[in-house]
N, C-alpha and C positions, 0 to 999 in steps of 0.2 A: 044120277050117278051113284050107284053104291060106293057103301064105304071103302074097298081098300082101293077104289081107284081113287077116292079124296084123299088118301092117305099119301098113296106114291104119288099124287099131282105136288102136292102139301111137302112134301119131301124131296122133288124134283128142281123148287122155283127159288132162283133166289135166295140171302138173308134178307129182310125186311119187305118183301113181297110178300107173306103172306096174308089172309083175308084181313082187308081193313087196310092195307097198304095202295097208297096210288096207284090206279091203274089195275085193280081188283075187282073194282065195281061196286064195294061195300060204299062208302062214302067217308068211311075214317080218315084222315089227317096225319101224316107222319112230317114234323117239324126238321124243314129242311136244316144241313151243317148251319148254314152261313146265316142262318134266323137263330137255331140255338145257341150260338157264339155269340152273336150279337146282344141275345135276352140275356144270357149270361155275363155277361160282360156288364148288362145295366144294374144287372142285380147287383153283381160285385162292385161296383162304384157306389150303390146307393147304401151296400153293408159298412162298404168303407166310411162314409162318409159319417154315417148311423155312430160308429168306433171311434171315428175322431171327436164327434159332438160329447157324447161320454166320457172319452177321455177327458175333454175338456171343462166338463160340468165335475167331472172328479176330482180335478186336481184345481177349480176355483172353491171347490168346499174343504180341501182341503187345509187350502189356507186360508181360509174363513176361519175355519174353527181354527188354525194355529193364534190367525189374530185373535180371536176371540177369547181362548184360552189364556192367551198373554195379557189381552186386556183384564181379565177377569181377577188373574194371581196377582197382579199390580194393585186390583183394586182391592182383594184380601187384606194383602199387604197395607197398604193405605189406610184399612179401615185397621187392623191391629195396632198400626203405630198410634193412630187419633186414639183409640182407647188406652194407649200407653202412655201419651205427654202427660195429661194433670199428673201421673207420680213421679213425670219425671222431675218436671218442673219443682214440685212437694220437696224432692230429696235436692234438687240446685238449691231452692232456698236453706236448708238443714246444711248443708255443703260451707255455706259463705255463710253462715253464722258465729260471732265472734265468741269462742269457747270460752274467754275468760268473761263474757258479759254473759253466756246462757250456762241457767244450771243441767246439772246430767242427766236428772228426771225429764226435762223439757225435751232435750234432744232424746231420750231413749223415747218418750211418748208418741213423739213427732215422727219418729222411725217409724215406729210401731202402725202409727196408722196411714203413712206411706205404705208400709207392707200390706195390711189388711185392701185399702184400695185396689192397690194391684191383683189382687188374691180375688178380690171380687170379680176385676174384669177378666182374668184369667179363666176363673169358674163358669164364668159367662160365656167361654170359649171353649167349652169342654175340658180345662186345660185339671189332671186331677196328679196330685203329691204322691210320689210311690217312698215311704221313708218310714214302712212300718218295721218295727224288733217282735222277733219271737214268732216271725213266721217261715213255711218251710221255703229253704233257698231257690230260685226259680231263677235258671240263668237267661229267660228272654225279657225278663225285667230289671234281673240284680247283676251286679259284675263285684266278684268277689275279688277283693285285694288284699288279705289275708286271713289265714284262719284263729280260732284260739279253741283251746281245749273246753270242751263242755262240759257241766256240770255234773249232767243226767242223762242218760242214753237218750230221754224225749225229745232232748233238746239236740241232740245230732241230724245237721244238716239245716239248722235254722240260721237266721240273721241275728247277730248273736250284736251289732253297734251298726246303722246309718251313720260312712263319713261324711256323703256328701248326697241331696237327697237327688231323685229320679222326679222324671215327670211325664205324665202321658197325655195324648191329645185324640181326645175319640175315642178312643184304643188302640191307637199309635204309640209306640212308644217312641219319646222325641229325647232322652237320654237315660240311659239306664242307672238307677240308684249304685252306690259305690258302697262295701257294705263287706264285715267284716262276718265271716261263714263258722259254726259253732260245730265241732267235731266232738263224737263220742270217742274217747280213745281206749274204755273198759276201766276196768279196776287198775289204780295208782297204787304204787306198794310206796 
């Protein structure tokens, strides 16, 4: 057969009759409706199902790691306080000490190295003192609660008195130092 009689045959027959179609004589396969509904359909139960397993694995890890995390901060927590009793206990004893039997040296000493203990396991914790003078004002560490006149133009915009100190953790800051701010105000007549 030449070509334009394959063309107008080709163009004559059918949609999905052409070559490769049942009853063409190629031997090609065309998947009947009611097979590809059915295939379909298994797939989409087997995707479904695939979705729900996932879901299901995502939202038991999710709360894994909630429990996990909660257990985790408790045990932070837990472990901060254990390195906190000895001073605390240090200062109960200092506390319930009869003032007119201990002299002031004794209790200021005994303070004293209450303090230092703590100051160790703090350090131990990353934990570091923001309560430096004479440096320049930096409001994501300092929180200024008044100012006073400065001395020397250098000294404008420095921390000029620590009232209360700051402290940071890692480089966190966990309270901002409280901190009196040093202003140039020029020549005083």
């Amino acid at each position: 057969m030449d070509d334009s009689k394959e063309r107008s045959r080709l163009a004559n027959e059918p949609v999905g009759t052409e070559a490769g179609a049942p009853g063409s004589g190629s031997g090609a396969l065309i998947e009947p409706p009611e097979e590809a509904v059915a295939r379909l359909e298994t797939q989409l139960a087997e995707l479904q199902d695939r979705y729900l397993r996932l879901a299901a694995e995502y939202d038991n890890f999710r709360k894994r790691t909630v429990k996990e995390r909660t257990e985790l901060w408790a045990k932070a927590q837990a472990d901060l306080v254990q390195r906190l009793v000895d001073g605390l206990d240090d200062l109960a004893r200092f506390a319930h000490v009869d003032p007119t039997q201990t002299d002031p040296k004794t209790l200021h000493d005994g303070v004293d190295m209450v303090e230092r203990k703590l100051w160790k396991e703090f350090e131990a914790l990353g934990v570091t003192r923001v309560d430096q003078v004479g440096v320049p004002f930096d409001p994501h560490v300092h929180e200024a609660v008044t100012t006073r006149p400065a001395d020397e133009p250098a000294q404008d915009h420095t921390v000029g008195a620590v009232l209360q100190s700051g402290y940071q953790m890692g480089g966190v800051l966990v309270r901002p130092a409280r901190v009196v701010v040093l202003t140039w105000e020029g020549a005083r007549g």
